[in-house]
C-alpha positions as CSV (number, residue, x, y, z in Angstrom):
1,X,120.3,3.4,41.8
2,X,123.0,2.4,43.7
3,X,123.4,-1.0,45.4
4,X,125.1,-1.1,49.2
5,X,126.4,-4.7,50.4
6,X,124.7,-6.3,53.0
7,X,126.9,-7.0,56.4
8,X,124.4,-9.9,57.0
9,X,121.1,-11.3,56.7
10,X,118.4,-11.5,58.7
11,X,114.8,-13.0,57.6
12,X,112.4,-12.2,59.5
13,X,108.5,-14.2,58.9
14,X,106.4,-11.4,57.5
15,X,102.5,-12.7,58.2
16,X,103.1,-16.0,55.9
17,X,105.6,-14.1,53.5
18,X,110.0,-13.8,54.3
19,X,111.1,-10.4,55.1
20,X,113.7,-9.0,52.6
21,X,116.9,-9.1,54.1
22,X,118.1,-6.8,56.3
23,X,120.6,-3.8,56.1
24,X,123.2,-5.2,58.5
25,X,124.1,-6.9,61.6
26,X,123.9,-3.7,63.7
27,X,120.5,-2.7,62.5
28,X,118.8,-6.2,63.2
29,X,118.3,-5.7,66.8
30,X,116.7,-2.0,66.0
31,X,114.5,-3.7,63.3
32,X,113.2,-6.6,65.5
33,X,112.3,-3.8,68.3
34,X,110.2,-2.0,66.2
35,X,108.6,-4.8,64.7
36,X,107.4,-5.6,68.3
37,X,106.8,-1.6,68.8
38,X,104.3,-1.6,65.2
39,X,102.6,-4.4,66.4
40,X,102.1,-3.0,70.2
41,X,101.2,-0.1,68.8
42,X,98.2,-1.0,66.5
43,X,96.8,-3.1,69.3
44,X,96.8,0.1,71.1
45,X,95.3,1.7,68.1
46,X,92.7,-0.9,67.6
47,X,93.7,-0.6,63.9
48,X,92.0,-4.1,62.2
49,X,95.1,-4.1,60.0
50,X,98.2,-2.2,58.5
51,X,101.5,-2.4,56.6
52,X,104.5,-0.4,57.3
53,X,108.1,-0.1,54.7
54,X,111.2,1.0,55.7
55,X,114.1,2.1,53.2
56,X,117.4,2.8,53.8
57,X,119.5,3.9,51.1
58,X,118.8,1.7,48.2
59,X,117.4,-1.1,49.9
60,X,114.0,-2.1,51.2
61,X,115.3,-2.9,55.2
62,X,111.9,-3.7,56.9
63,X,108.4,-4.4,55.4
64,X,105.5,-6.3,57.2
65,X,101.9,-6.4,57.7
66,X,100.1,-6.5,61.2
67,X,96.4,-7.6,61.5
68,X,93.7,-8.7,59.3
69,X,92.2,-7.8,55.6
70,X,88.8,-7.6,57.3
71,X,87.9,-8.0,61.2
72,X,86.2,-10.8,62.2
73,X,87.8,-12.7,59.2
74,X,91.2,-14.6,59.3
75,X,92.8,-13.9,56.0
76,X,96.4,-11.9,57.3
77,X,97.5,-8.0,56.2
78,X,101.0,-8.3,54.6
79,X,103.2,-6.2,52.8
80,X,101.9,-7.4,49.9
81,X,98.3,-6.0,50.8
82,X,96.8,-3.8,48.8
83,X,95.4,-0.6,50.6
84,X,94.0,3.0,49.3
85,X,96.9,5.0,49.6
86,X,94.7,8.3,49.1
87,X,96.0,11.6,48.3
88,X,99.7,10.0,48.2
89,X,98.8,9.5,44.9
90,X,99.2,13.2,44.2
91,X,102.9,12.9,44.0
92,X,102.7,10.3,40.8
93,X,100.4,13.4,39.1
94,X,103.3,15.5,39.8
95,X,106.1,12.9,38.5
96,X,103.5,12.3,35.2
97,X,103.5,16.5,34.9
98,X,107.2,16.7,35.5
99,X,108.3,13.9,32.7
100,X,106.3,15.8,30.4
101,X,108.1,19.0,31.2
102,X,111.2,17.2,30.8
103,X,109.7,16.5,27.2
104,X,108.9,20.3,26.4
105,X,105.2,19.5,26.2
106,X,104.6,21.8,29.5
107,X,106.1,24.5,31.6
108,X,105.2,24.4,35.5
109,X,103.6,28.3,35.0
110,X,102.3,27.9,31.7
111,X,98.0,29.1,32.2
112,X,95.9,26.8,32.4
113,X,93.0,28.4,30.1
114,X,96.1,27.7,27.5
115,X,95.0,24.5,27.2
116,X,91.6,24.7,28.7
117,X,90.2,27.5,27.0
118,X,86.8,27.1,28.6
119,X,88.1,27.5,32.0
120,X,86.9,30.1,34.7
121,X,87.1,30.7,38.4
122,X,84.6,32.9,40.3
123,X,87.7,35.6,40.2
124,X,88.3,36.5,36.8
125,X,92.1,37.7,37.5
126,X,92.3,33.9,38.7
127,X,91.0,32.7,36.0
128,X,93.7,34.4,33.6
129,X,96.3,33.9,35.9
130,X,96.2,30.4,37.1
131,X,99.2,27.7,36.6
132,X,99.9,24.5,36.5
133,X,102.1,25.7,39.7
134,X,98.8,27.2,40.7
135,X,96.7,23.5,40.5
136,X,99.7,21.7,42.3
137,X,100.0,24.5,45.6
138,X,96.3,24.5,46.9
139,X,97.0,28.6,46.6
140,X,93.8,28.9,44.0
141,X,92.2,30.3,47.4
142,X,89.1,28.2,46.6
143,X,87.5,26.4,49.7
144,X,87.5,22.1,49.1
145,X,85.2,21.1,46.8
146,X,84.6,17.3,47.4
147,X,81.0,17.4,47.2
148,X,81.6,17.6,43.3
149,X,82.4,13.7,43.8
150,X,82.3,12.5,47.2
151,X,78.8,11.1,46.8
152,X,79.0,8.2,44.3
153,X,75.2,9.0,43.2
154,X,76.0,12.6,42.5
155,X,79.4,12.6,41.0
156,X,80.2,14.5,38.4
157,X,82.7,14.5,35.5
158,X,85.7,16.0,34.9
159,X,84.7,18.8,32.4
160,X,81.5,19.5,34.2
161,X,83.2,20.3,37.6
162,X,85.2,22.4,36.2
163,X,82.3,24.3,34.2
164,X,81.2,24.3,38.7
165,X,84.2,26.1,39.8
166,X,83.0,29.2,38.3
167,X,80.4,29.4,40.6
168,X,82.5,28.8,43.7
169,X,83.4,32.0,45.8
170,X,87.0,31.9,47.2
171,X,87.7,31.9,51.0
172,X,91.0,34.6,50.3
173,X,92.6,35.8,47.9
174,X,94.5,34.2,45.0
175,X,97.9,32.9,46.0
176,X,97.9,34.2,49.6
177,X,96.6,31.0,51.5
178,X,97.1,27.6,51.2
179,X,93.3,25.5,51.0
180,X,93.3,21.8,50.4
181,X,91.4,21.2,46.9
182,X,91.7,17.6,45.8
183,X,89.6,19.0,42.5
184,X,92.4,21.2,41.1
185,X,94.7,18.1,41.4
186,X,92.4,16.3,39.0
187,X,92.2,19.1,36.8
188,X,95.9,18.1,36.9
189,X,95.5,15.0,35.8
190,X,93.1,15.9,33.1
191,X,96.3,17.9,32.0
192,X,98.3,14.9,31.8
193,X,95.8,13.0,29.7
194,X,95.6,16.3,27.4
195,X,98.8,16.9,26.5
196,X,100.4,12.8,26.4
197,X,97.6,12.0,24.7
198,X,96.5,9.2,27.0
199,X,94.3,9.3,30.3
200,X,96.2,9.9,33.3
201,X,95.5,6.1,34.5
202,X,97.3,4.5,31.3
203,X,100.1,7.2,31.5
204,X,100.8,6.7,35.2
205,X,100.7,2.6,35.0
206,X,103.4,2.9,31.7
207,X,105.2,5.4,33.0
208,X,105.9,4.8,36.1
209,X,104.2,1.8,37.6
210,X,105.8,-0.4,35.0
211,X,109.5,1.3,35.1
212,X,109.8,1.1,38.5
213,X,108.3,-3.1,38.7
214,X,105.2,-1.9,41.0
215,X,102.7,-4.8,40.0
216,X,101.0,-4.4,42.9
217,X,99.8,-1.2,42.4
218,X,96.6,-0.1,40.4
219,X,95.4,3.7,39.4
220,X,91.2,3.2,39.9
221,X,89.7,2.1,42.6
222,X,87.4,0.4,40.1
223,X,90.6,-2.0,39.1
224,X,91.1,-3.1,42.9
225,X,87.6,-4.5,43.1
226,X,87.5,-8.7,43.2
227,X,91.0,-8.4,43.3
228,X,92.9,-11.0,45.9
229,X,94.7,-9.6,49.2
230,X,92.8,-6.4,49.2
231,X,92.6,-4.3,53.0
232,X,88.7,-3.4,53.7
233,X,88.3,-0.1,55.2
234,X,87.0,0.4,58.7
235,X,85.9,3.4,60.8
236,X,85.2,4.1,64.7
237,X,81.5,4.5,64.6
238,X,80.4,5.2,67.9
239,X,83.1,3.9,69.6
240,X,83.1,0.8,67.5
241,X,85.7,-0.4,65.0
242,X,83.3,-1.6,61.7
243,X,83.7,-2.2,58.4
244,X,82.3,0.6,56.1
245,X,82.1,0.9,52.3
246,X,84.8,1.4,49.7
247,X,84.8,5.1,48.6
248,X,85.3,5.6,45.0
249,X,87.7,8.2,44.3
250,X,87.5,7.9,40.3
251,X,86.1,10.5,39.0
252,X,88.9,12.8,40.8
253,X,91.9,9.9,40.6
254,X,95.0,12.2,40.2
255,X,94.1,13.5,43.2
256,X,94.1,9.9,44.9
257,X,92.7,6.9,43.5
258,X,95.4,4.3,43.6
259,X,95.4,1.2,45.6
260,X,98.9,-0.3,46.4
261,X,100.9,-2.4,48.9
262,X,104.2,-1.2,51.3
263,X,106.3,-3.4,49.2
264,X,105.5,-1.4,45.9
265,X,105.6,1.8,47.5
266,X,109.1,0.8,48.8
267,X,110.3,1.2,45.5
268,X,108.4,4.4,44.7
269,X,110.1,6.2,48.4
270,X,113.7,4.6,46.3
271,X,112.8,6.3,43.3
272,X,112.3,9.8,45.4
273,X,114.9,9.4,47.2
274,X,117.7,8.5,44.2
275,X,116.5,11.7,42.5
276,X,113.6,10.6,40.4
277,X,116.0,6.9,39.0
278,X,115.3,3.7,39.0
279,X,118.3,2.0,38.3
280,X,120.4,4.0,36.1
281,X,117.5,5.2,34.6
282,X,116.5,8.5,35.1
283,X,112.9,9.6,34.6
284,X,113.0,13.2,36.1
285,X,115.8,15.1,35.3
286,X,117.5,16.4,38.6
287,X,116.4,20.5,38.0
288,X,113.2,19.4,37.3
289,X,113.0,17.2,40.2
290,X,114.8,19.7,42.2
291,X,111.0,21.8,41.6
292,X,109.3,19.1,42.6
293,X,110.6,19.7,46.3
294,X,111.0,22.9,46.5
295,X,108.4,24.5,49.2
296,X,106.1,26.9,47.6
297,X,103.6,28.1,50.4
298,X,103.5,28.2,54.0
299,X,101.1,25.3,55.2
300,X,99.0,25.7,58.4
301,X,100.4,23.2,61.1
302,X,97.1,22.7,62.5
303,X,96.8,20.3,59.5
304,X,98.5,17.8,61.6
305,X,98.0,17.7,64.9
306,X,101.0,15.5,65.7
307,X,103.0,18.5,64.8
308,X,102.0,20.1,68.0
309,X,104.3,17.2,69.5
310,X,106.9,17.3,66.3
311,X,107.0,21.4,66.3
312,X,109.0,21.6,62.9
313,X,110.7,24.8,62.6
314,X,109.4,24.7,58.9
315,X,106.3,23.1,57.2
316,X,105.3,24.3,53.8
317,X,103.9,22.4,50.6
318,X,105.5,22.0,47.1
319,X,104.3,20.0,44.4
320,X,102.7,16.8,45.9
321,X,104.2,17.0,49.2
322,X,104.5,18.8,51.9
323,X,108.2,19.6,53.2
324,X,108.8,20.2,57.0
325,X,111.8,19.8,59.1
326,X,112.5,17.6,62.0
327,X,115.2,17.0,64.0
328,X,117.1,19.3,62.1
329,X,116.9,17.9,58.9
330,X,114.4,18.4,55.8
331,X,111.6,15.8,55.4
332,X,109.5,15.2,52.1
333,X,105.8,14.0,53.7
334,X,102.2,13.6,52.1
335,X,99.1,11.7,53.8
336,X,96.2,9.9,52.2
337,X,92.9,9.6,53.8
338,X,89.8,8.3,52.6
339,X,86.8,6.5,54.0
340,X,88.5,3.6,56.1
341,X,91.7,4.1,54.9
342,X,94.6,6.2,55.8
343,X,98.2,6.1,54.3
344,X,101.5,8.3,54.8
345,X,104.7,8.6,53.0
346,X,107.8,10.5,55.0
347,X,111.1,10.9,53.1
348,X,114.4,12.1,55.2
349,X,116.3,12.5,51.9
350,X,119.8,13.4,53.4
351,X,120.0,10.2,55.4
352,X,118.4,8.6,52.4
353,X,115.4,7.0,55.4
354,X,111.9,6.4,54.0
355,X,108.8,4.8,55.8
356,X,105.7,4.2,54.1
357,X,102.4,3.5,56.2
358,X,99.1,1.6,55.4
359,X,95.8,0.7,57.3
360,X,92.4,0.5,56.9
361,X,91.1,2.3,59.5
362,X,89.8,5.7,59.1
363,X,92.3,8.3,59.9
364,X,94.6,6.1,62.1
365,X,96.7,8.9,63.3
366,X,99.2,5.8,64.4
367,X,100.8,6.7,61.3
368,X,102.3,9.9,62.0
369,X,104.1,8.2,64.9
370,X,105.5,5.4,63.0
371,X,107.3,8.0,60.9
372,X,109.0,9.4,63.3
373,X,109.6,6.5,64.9
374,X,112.1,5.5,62.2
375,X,113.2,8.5,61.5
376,X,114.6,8.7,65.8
377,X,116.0,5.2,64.9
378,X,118.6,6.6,61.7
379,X,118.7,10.3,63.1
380,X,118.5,9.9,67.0
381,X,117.7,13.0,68.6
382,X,120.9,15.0,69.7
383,X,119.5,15.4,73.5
384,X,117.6,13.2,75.8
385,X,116.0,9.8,75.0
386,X,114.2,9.4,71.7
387,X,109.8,9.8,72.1
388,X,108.0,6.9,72.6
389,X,105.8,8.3,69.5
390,X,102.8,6.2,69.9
391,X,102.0,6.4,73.2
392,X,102.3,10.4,73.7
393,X,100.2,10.5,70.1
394,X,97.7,8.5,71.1
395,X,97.4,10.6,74.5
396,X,97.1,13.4,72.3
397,X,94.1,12.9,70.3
398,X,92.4,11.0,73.4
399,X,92.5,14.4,75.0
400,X,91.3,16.0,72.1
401,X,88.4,14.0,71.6
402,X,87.5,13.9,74.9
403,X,87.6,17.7,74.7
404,X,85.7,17.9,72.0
405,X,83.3,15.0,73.5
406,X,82.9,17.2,76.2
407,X,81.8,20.5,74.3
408,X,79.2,18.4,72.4
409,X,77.8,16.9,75.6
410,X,77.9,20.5,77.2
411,X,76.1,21.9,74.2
412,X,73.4,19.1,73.5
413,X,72.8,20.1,77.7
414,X,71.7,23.3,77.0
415,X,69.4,22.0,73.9
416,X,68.2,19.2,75.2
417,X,64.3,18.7,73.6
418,X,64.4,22.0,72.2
419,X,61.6,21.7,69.9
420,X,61.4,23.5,66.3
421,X,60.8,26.7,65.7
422,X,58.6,26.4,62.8
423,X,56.3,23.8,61.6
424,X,57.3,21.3,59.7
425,X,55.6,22.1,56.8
426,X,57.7,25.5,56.9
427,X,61.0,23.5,56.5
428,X,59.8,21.8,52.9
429,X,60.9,23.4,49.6
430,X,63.6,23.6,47.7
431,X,67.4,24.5,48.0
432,X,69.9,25.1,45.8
433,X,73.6,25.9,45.6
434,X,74.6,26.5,42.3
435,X,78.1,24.5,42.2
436,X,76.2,21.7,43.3
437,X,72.9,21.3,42.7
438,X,69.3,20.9,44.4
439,X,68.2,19.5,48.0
440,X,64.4,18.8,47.8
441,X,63.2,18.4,51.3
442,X,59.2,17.1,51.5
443,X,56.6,16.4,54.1
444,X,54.9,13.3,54.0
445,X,52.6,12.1,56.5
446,X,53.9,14.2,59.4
447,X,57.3,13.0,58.4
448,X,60.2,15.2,56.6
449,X,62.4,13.5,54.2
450,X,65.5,14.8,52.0
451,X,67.0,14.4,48.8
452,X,69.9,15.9,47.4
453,X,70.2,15.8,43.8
454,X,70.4,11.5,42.9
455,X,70.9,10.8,46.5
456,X,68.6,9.9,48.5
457,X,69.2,11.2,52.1
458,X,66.5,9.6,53.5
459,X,63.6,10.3,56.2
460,X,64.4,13.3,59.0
461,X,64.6,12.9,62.6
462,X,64.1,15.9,64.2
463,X,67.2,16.6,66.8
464,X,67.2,20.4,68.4
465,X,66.0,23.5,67.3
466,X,66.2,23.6,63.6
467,X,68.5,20.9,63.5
468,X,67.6,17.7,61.7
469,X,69.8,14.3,61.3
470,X,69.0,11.3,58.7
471,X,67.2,7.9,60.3
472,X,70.2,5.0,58.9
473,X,69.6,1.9,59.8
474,X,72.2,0.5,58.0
475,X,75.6,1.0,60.1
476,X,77.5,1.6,57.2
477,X,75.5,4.0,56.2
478,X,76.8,7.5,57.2
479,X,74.2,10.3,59.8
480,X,73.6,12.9,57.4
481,X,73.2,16.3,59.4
482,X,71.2,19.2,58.4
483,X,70.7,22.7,59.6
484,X,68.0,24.8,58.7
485,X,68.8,28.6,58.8
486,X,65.5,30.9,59.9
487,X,65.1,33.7,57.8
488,X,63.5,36.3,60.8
489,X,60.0,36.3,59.5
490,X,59.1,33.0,60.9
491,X,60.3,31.0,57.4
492,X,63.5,29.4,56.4
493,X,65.9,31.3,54.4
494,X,68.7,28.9,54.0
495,X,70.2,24.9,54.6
496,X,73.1,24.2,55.5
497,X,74.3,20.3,54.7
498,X,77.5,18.9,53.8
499,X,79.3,21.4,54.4
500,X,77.6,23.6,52.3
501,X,74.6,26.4,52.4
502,X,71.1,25.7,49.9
503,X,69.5,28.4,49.6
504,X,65.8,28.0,49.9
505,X,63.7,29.1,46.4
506,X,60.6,28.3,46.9
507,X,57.9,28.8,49.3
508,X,57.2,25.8,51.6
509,X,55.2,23.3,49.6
510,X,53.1,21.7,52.1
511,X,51.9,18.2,52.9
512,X,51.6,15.7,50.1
């Protein structure tokens, strides 16, 4: 990489930690404003605590932390905190793929039965046709399938959800629409492990955690625990910042299981932006790289509200990242969400700009504004002033959760103590979904509880109709909804529960 002289220095007090120097005389003044804008602005947001990077050509011009590790606790957020950076990760799978392209151990469309034989997909021309490309595009046409390992109790391994997927019907057809599916991404990684000859976490921390100096950074969330200066995540449950548990993303980790800080993730947004070099070391060769970036399928913009306010003339996904355009110029952009914990990267790679984001608090849309942000302060928009990003954002989804406040206040209205439509005793049997396994619900002493496969969901409180909820009383525990479908006779035909739909196989089982 190349190394631009500094016009002057300015240190700057980053929580107890100096700043790294900054770019130049002219740029301190923009720097110190939007160190007082980041920190406005997560007041604002209520986040408990966040780090934010800036890079400008091959230097790190800006990194601090705002905040706290934990609320209600003093210990400071720096930009040496460690935070889940989620489905960010995704782009090291890539770079790990890519090197061993460079090697001639893999081809981006070589099949992936090729090296897993056993493979199959619910669409058998799928199944012969799928690519690496294919695992790396979210164009399989397969619908999300976190419930594979989103539940700690019920996770499965790697080999065994893919054995699942067969069973898993596609939402359209193969290659013609882009569907998030974090599972194909560790299918990726299992790749990776397959063809170095190492598992994906050791090939990613020697190939390029350790090449590009990012000791910060770890590739299991299982690593991160007990560690020092590690963020807790938070969420807004009922209107009420809390600390909630650490989600293990393990068993799918290529997809997103590394924990890092802003300052190590400054020198991965270097790397990207020199070209895949660190130094005068090159990792990816430039064509390969060059795939890495290009756009591949259209993306839906509604995955982003703040693009309603950015209206990029393009937004697609490539390998890892998605590619839009803003303000006339090409970004490279991922997010990473996860319970309590929300990241984003933004790359403006013909300015040679980067901003990384971190905070733990769940889906702290603060971030999308904070790119931008920076982005107005190296490319400043051509007509009027540049967007106060963080206050029209934050309008934004106020409106739309007050919206959508609304329509679940106007519809609980109508179904207020509407009672069920069957007895109890009716709603008790079993359920099954083949990719994922069995919901037992019993009847026990006038009261219904659940179970889904190893986890325990817990007694049932009745709420409207067929609906039912899970009695928590542990706040971090998450309200597990559930949804009984009538089958016209006067029994139930169906359940429908995180997201998916049990269908009922035996008759109802009684009282116990």
């Amino acid at each position: 990489m190349r190394r631009h002289m500094l016009l002057a220095r300015t240190v700057m007090t980053v929580a107890c930690s100096a700043l790294p120097a900054m770019a130049s005389a002219q740029q301190a003044p923009a720097l110190a404003a939007l160190d007082k804008y980041v920190a406005k602005a997560a007041r604002d947001w209520r986040i408990p605590g966040m780090a934010i990077a800036v890079v400008k050509d091959d230097s790190l011009v800006f990194a601090k932390g705002y905040g706290v590790i934990e609320m209600g606790k003093p210990a400071p957020a720096n930009e040496h905190t460690r935070f889940a950076i989620g489905s960010t990760t995704k782009a090291m799978t890539v770079a790990s793929l890519a090197m061993l392209v460079d090697e001639g151990k893999l081809k981006w469309d070589d099949r992936v039965i090729d090296y897993f034989p056993d493979f199959q997909l619910y669409d058998p021309y799928a199944t012969r046709e799928l690519t690496v490309r294919d695992l790396l595009t979210h164009r399989t046409g397969l619908p999300g399938t976190d419930l594979l390992w989103a539940l700690p109790e019920n996770q499965y391994s790697l080999p065994e959800m893919m054995r699942r997927l067969r069973y898993v019907k596609p939402l359209s057809s193969f290659r013609s629409q882009w569907e998030y599916q974090n599972v194909m991404y560790a299918i990726a990684g299992g790749l990776v492990a397959k063809i170095s000859g190492m598992p994906w976490e050791t090939f990613v921390r020697t190939r390029i955690f350790a090449p590009l100096g990012m000791n910060e950074s770890v590739p299991l969330v299982s690593e991160v625990i007990g560690k020092p200066n590690v963020a807790v995540p938070h969420d807004d449950v009922h209107d009420t910042v809390r600390v909630v548990r650490v989600r293990t993303t393990d068993a799918i980790a290529p997809a997103g299981s590394v924990w890092s800080s802003v300052s190590d993730m400054s020198k991965w947004m270097r790397f990207m932006l020199d070209s895949g070099r660190v130094g005068d070391k090159r990792l990816i060769k430039p064509a390969t790289f060059r795939e890495i970036v290009a756009p591949e399928i259209r993306a839906p913009e509604s995955q982003y509200p703040a693009l309603e306010l950015a209206q990029p003339k393009l937004f697609t996904y490539a390998l890892g990242w998605f590619v839009e355009e803003y303000n006339g110029e090409t970004v490279w952009m991922h997010t990473g969400s996860i319970d309590g914990m929300c990241a984003i990267i933004a790359l403006m790679p013909s300015r040679r700009v980067g901003v990384y984001v971190l905070e733990n608090l769940d889906h702290a849309e603060l971030r999308h504004a904070l790119i931008y942000k920076v982005f107005d302060m190296y490319h400043p928009p051509a007509k009027g002033p540049a967007r106060d990003w963080s206050a029209d954002l934050k309008a934004l989804f106020e409106s739309k959760h007050a919206a959508a406040r609304k329509a679940v206040l106007a519809a609980q209205g109508k179904r207020t103590e509407a009672p069920a439509s069957m007895k109890l005793e009716e709603y008790a049997g079993t359920y099954v979904d083949y990719t994922y396994g069995t919901v037992e619900i019993t009847l026990r002493d006038s009261t219904l509880s659940a179970r889904f496969e190893k986890f325990d969901i817990g007694e049932l409180v009745h709420t409207t109709y067929d609906s039912f909820r899970s009695r928590k009383d542990d706040p971090m525990e998450r309200i597990t909804e559930l949804i009984f479908v009538p089958d016209g006779t006067g029994h139930v035909a169906s359940l429908e529960v995180f997201g998916a739909t049990f269908v009922r196989t035996t008759t109802r089982s009684g009282p116990e």
